[in-house]
N, CA, C, O and CB atoms as a CASP TS submission, in Angstrom:
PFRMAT TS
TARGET T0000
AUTHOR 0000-0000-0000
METHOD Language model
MODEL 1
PARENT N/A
ATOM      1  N   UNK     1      -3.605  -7.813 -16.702  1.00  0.00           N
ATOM      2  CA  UNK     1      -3.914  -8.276 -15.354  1.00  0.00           C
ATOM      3  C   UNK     1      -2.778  -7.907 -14.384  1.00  0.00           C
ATOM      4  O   UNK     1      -2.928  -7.746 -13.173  1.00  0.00           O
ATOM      5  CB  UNK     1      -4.152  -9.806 -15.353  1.00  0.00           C
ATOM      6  N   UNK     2      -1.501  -7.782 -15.135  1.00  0.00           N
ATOM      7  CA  UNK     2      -0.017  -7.239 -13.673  1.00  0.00           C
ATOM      8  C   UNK     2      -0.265  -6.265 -13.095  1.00  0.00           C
ATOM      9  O   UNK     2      -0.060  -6.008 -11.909  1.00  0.00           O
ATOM     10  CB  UNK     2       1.607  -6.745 -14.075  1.00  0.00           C
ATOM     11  N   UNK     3      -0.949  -5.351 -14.274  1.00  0.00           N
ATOM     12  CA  UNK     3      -1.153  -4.082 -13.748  1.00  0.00           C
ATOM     13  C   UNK     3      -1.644  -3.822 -12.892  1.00  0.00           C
ATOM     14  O   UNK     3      -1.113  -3.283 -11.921  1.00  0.00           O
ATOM     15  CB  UNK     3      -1.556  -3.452 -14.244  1.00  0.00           C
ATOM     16  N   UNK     4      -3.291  -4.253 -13.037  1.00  0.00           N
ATOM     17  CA  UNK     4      -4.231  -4.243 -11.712  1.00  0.00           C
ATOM     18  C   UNK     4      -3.642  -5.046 -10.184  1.00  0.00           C
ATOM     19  O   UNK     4      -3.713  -4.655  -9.019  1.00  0.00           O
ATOM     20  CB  UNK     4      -5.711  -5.095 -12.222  1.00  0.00           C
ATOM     21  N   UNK     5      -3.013  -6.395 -10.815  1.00  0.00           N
ATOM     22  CA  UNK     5      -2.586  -6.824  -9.530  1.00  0.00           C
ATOM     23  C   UNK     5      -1.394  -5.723  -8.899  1.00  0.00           C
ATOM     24  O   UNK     5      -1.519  -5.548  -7.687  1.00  0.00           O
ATOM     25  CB  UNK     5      -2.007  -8.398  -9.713  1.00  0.00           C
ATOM     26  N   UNK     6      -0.550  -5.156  -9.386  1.00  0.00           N
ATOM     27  CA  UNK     6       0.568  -4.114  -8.872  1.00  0.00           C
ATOM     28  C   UNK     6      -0.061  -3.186  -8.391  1.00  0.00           C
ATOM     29  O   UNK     6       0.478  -2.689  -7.403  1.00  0.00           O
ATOM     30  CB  UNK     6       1.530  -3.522  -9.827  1.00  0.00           C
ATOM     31  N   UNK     7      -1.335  -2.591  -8.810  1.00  0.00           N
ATOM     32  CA  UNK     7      -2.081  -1.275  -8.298  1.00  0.00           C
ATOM     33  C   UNK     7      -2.659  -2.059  -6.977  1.00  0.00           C
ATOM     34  O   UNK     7      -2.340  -1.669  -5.854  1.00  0.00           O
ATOM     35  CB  UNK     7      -3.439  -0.505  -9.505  1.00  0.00           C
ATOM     36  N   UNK     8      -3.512  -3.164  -7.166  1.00  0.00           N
ATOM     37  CA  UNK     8      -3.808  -3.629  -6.043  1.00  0.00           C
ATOM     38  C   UNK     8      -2.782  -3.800  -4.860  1.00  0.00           C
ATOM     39  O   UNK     8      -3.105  -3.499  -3.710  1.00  0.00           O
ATOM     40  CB  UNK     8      -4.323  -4.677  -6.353  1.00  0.00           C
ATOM     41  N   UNK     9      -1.572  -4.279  -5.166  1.00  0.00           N
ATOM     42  CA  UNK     9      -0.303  -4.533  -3.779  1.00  0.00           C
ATOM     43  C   UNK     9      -0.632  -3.014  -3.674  1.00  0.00           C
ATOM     44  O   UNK     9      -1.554  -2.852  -2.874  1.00  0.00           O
ATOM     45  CB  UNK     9       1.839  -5.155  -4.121  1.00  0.00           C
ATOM     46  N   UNK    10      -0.093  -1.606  -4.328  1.00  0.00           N
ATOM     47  CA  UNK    10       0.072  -0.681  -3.933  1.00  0.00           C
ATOM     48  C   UNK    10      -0.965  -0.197  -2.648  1.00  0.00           C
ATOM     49  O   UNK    10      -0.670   0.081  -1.485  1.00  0.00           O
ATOM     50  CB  UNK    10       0.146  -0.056  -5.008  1.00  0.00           C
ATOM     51  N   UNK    11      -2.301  -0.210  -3.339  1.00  0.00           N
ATOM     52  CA  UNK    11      -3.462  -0.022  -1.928  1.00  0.00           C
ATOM     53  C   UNK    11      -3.401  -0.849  -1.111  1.00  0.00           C
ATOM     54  O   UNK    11      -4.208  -0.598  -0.216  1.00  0.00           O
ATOM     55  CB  UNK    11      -4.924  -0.071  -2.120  1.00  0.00           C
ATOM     56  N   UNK    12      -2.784  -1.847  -0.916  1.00  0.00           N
ATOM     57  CA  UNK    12      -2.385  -2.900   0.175  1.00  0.00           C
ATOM     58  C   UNK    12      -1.408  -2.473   1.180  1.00  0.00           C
ATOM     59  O   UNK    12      -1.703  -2.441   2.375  1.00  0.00           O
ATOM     60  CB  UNK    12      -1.798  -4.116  -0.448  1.00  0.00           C
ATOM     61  N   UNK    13       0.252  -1.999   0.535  1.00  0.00           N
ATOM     62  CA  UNK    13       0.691  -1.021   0.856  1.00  0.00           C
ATOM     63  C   UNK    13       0.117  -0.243   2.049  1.00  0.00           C
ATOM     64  O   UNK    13       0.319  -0.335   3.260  1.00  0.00           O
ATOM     65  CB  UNK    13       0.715  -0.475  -0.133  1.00  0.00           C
ATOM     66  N   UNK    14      -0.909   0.803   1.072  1.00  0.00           N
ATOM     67  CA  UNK    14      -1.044   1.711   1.593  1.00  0.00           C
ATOM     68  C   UNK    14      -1.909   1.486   2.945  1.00  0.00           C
ATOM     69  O   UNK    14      -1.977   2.254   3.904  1.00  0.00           O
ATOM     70  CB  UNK    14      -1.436   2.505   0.683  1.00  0.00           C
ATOM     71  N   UNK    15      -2.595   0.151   2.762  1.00  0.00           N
ATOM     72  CA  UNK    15      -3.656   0.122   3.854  1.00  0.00           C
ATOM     73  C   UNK    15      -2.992  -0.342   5.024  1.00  0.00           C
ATOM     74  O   UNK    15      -3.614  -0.014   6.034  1.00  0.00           O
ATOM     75  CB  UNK    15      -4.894  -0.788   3.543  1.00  0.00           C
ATOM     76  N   UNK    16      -1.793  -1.087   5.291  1.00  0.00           N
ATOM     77  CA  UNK    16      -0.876  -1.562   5.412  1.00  0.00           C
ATOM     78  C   UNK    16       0.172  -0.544   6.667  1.00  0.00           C
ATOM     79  O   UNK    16       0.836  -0.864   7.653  1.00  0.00           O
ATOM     80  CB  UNK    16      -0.502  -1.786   3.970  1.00  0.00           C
ATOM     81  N   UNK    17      -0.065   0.475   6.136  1.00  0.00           N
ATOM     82  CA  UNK    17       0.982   1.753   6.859  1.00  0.00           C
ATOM     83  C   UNK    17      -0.659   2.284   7.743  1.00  0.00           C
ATOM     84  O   UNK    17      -0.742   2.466   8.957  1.00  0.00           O
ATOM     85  CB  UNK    17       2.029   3.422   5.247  1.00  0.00           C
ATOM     86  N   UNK    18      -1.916   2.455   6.651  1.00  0.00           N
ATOM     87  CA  UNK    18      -2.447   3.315   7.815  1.00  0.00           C
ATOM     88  C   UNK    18      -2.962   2.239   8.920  1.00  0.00           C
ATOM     89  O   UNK    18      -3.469   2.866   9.850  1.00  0.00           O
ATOM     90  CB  UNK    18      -3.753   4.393   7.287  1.00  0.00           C
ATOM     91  N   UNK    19      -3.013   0.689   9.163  1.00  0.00           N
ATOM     92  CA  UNK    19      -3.344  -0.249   9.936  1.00  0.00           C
ATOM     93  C   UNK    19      -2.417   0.509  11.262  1.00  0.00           C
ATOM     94  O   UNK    19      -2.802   1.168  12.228  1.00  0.00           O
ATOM     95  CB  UNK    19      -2.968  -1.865   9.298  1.00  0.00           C
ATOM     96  N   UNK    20      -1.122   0.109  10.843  1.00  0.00           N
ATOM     97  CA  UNK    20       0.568   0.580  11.982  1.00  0.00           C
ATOM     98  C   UNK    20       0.247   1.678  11.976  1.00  0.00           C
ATOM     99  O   UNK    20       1.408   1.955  12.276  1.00  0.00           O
ATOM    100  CB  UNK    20       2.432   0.459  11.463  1.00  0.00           C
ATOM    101  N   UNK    21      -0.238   2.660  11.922  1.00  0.00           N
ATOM    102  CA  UNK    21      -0.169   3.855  12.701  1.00  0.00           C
ATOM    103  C   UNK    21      -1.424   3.743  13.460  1.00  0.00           C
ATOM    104  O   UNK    21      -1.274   3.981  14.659  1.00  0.00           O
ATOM    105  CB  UNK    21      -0.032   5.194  11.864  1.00  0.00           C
ATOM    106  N   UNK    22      -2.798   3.403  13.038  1.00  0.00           N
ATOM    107  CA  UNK    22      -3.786   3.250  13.661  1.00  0.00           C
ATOM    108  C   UNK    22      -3.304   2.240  14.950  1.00  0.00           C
ATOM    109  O   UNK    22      -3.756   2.644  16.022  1.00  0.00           O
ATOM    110  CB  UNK    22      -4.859   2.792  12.692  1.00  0.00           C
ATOM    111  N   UNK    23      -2.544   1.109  15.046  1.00  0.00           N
ATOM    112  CA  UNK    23      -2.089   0.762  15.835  1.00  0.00           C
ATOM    113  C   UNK    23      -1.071   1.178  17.314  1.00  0.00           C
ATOM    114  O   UNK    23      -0.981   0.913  18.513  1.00  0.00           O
ATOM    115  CB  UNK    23      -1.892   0.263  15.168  1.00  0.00           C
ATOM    116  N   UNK    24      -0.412   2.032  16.202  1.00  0.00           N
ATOM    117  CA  UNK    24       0.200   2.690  17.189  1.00  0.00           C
ATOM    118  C   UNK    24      -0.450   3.920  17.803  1.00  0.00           C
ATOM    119  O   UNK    24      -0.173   4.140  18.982  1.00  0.00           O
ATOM    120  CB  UNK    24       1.372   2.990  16.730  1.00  0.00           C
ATOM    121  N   UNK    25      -1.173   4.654  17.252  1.00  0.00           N
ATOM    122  CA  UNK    25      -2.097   5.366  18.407  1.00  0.00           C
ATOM    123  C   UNK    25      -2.542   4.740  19.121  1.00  0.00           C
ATOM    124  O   UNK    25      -2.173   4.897  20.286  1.00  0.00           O
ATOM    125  CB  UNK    25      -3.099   6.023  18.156  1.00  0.00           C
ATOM    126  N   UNK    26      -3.460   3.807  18.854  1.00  0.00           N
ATOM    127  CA  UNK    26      -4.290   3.018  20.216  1.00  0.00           C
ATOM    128  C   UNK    26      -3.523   2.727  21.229  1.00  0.00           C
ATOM    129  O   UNK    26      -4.015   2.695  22.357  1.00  0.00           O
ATOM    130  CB  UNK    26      -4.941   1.627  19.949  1.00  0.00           C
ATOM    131  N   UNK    27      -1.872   2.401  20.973  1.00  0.00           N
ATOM    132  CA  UNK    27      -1.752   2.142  22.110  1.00  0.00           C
ATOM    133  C   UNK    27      -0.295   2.525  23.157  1.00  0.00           C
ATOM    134  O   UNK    27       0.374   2.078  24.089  1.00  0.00           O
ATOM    135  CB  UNK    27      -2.061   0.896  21.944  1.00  0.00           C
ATOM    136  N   UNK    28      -0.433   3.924  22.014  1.00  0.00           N
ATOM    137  CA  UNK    28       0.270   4.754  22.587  1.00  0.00           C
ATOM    138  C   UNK    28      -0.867   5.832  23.364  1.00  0.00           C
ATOM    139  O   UNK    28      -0.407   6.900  23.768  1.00  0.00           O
ATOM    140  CB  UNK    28       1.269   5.341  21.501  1.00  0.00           C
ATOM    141  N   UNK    29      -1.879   5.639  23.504  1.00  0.00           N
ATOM    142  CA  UNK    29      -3.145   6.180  23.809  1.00  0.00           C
ATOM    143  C   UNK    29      -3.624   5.546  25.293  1.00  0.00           C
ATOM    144  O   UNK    29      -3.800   4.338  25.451  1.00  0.00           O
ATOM    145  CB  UNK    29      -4.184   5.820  22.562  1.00  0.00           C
ATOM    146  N   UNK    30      -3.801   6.510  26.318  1.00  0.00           N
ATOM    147  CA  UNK    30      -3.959   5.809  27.958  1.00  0.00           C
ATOM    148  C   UNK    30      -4.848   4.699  28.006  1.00  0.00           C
ATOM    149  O   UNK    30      -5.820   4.707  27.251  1.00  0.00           O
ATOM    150  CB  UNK    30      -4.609   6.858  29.126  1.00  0.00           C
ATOM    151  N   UNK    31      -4.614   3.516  28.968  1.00  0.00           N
ATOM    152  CA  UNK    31      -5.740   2.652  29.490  1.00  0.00           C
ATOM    153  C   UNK    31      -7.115   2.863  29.214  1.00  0.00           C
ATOM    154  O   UNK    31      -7.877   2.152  28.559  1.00  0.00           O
ATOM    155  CB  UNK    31      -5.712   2.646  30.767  1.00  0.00           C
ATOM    156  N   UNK    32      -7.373   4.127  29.904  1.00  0.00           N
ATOM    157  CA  UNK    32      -8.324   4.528  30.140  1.00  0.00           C
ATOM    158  C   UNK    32      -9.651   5.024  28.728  1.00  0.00           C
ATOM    159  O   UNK    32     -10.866   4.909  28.568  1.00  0.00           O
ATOM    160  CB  UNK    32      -7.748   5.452  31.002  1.00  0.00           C
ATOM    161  N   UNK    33      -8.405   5.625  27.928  1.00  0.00           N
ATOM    162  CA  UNK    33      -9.116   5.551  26.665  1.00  0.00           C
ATOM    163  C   UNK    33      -8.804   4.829  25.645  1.00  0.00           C
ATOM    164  O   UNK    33      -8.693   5.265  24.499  1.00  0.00           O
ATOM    165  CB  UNK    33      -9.200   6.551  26.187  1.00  0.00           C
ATOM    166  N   UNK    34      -8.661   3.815  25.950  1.00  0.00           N
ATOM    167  CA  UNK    34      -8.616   2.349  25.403  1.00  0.00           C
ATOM    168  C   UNK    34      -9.242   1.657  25.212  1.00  0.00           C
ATOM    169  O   UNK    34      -9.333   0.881  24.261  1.00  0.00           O
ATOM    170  CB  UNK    34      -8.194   1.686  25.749  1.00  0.00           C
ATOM    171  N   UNK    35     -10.180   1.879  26.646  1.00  0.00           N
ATOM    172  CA  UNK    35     -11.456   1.195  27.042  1.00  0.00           C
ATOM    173  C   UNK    35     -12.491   2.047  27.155  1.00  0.00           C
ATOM    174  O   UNK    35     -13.548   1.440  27.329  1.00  0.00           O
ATOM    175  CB  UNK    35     -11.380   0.500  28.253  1.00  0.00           C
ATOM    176  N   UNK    36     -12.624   3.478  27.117  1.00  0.00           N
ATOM    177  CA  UNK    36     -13.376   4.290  26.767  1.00  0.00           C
ATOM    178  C   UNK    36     -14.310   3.861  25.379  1.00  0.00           C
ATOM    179  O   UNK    36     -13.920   2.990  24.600  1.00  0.00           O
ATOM    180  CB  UNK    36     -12.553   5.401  26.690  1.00  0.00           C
ATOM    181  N   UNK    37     -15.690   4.661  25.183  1.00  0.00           N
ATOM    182  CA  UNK    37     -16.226   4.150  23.857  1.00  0.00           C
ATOM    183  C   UNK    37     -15.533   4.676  22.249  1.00  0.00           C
ATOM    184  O   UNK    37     -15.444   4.292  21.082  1.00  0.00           O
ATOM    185  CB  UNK    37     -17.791   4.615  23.931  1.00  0.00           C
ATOM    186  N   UNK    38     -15.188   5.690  23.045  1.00  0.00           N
ATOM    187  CA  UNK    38     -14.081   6.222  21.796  1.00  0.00           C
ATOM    188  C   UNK    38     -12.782   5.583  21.296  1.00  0.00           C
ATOM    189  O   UNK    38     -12.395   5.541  20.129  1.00  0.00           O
ATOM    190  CB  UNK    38     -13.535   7.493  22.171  1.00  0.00           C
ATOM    191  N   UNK    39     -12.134   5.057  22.466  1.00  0.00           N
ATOM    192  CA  UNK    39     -11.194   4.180  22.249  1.00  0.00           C
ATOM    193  C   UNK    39     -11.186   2.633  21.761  1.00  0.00           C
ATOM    194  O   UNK    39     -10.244   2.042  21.234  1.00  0.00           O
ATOM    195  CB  UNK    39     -10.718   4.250  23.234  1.00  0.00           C
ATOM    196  N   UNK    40     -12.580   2.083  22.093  1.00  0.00           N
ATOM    197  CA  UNK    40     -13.590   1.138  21.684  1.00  0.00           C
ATOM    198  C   UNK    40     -13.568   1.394  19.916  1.00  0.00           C
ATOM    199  O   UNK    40     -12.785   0.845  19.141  1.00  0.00           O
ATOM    200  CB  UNK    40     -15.211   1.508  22.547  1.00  0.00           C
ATOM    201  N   UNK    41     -14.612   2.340  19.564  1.00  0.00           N
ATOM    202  CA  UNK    41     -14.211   2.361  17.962  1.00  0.00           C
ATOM    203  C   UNK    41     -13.670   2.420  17.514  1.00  0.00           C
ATOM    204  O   UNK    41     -13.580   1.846  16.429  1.00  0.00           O
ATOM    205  CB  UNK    41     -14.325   2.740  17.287  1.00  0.00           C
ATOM    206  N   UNK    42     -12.585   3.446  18.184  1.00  0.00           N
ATOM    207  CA  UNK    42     -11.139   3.000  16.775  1.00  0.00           C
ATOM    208  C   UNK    42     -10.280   1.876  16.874  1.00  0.00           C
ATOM    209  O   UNK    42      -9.213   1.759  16.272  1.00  0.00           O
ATOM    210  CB  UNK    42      -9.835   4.143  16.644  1.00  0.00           C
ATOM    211  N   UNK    43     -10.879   0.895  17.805  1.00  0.00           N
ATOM    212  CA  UNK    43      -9.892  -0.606  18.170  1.00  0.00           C
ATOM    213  C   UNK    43     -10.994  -1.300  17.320  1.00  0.00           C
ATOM    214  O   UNK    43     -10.409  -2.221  16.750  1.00  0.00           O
ATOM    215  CB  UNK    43      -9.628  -1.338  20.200  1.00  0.00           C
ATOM    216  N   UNK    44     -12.666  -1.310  16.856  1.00  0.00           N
ATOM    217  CA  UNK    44     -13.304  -1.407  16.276  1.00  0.00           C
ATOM    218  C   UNK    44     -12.860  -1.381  14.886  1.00  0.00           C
ATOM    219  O   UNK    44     -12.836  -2.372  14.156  1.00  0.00           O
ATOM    220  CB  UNK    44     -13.993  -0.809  16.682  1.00  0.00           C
ATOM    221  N   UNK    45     -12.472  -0.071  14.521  1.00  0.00           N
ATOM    222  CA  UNK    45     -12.335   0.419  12.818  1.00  0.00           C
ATOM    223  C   UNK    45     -10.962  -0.430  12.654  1.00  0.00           C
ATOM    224  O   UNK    45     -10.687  -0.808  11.514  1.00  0.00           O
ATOM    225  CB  UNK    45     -12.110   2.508  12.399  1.00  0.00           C
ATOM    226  N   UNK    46     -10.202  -0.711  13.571  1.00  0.00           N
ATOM    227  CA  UNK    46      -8.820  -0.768  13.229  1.00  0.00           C
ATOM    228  C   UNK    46      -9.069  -2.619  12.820  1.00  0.00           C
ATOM    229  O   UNK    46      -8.827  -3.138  11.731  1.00  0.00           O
ATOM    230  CB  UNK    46      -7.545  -0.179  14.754  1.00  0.00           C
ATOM    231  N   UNK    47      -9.419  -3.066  13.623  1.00  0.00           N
ATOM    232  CA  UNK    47      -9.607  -4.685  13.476  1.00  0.00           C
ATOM    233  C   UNK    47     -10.163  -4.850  12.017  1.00  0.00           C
ATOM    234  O   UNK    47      -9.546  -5.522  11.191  1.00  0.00           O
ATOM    235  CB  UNK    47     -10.775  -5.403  14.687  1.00  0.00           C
ATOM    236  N   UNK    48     -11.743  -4.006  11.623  1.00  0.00           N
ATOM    237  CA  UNK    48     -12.481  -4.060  10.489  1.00  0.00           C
ATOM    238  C   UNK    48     -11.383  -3.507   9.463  1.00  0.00           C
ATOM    239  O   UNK    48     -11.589  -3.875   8.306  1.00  0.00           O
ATOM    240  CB  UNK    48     -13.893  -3.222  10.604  1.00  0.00           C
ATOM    241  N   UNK    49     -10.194  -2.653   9.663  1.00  0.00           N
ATOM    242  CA  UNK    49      -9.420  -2.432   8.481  1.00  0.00           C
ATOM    243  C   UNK    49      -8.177  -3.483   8.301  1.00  0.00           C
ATOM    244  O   UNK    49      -7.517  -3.530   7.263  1.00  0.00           O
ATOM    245  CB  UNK    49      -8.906  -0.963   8.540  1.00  0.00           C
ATOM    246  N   UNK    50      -7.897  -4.463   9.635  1.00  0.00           N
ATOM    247  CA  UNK    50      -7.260  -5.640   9.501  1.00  0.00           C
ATOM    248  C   UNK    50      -7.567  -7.043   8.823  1.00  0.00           C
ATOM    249  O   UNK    50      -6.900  -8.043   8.558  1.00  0.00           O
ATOM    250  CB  UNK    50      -7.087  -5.826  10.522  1.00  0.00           C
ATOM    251  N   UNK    51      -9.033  -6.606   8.649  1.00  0.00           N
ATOM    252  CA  UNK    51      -9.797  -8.041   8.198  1.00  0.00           C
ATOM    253  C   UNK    51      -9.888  -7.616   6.567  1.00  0.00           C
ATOM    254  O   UNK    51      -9.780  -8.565   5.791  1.00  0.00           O
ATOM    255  CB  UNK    51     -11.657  -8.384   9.089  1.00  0.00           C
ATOM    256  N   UNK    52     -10.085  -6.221   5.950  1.00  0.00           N
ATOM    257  CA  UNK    52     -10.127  -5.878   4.869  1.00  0.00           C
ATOM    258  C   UNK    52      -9.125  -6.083   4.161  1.00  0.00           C
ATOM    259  O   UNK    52      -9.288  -6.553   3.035  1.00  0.00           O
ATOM    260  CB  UNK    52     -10.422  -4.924   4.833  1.00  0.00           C
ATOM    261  N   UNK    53      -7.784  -5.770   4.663  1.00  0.00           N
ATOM    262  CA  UNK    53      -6.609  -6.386   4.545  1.00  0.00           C
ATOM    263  C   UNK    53      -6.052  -7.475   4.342  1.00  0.00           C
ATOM    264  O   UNK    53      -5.106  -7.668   3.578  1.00  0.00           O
ATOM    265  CB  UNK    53      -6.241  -6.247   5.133  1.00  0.00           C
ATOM    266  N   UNK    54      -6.765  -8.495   5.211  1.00  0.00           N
ATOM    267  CA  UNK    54      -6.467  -9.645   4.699  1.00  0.00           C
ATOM    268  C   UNK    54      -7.351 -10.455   3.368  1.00  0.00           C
ATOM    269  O   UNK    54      -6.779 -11.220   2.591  1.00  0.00           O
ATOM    270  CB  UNK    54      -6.469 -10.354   5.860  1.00  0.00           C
ATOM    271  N   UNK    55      -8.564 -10.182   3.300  1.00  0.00           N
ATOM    272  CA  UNK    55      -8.929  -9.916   2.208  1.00  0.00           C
ATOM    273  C   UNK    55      -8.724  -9.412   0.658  1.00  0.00           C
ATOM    274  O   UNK    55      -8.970  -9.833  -0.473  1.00  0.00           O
ATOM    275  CB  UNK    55      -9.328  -9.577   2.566  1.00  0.00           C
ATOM    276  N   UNK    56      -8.327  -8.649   1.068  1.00  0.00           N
ATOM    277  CA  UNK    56      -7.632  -8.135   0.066  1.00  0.00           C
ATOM    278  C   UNK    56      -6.158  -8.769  -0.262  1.00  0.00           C
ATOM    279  O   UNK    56      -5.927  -9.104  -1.423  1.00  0.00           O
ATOM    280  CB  UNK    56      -7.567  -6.773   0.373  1.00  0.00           C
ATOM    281  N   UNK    57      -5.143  -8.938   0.767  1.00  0.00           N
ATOM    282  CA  UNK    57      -4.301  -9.884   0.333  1.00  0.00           C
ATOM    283  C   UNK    57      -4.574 -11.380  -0.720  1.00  0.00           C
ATOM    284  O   UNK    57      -3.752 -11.692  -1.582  1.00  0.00           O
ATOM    285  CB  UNK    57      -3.877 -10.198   1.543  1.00  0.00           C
ATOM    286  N   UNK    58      -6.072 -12.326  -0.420  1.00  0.00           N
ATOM    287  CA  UNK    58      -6.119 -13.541  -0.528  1.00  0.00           C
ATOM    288  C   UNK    58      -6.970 -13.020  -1.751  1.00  0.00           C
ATOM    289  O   UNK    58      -7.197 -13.953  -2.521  1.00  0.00           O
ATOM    290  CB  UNK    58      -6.584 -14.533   0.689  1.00  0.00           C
ATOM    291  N   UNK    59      -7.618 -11.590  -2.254  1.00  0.00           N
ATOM    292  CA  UNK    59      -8.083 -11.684  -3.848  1.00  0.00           C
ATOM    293  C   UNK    59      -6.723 -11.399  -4.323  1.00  0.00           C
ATOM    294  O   UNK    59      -6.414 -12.053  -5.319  1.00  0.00           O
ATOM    295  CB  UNK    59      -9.374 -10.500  -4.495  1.00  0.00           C
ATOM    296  N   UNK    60      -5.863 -10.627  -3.891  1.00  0.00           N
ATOM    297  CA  UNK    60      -4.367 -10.596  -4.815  1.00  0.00           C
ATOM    298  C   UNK    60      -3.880 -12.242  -5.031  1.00  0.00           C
ATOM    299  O   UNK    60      -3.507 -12.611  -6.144  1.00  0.00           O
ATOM    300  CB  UNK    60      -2.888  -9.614  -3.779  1.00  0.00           C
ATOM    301  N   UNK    61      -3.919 -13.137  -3.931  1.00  0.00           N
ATOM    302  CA  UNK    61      -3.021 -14.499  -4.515  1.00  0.00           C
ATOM    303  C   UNK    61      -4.369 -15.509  -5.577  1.00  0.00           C
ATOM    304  O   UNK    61      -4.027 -16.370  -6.388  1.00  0.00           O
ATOM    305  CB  UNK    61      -2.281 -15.742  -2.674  1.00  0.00           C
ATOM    306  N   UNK    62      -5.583 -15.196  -5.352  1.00  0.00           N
ATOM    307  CA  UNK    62      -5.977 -16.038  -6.245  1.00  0.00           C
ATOM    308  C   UNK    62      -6.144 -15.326  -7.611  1.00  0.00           C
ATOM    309  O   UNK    62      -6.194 -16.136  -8.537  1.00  0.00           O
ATOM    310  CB  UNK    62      -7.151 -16.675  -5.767  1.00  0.00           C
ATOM    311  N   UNK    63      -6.275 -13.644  -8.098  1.00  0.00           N
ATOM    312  CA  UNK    63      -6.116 -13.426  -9.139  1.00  0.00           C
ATOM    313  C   UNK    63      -4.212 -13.691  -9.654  1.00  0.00           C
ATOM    314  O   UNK    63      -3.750 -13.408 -10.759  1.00  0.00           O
ATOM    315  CB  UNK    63      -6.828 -12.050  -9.184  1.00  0.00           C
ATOM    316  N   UNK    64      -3.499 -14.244  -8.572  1.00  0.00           N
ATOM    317  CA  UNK    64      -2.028 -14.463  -9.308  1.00  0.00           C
ATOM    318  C   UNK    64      -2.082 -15.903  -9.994  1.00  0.00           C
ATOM    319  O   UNK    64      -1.428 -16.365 -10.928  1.00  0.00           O
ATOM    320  CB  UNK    64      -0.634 -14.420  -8.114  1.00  0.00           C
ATOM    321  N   UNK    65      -3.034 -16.417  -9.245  1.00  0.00           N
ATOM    322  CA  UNK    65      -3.026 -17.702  -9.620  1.00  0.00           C
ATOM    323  C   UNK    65      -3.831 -17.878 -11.014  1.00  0.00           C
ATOM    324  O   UNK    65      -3.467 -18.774 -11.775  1.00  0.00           O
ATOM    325  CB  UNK    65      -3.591 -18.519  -8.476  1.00  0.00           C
ATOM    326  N   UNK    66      -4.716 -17.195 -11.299  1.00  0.00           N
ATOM    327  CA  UNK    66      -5.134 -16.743 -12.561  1.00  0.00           C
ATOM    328  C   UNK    66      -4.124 -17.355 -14.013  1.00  0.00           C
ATOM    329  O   UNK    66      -4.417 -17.010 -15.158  1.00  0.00           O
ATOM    330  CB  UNK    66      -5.084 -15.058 -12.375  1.00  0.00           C
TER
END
């Protein structure tokens, strides 16, 4: 079970770095396409990959609790 839980932090990790960069485009990215529909979905994808994230954090603490 360490194992999987350690592989799991790792894709956490990883999801983790691409959240902060997805972040930091958006809003290093103008007003204008911010609020554009394009700028709309990836503030879209980025939230839906923040919520996966946390998810994924709270199956890592209850399989620790295992």
């Amino acid at each position: 079970m360490k194992m999987q839980i350690k592989q799991l932090e790792k894709t956490l990790e990883s999801l983790k770095e691409k959240h902060e960069s997805m972040d930091e485009t958006f809003w290093n990215r103008s007003e204008n396409w911010q609020e554009s529909e394009k700028g709309q979905d990836f503030e879209d994808k980025m939230l839906e990959l923040e919520d996966c994230i946390g998810e994924l954090e709270d199956i890592i603490e209850r399989l620790e609790d295992l």
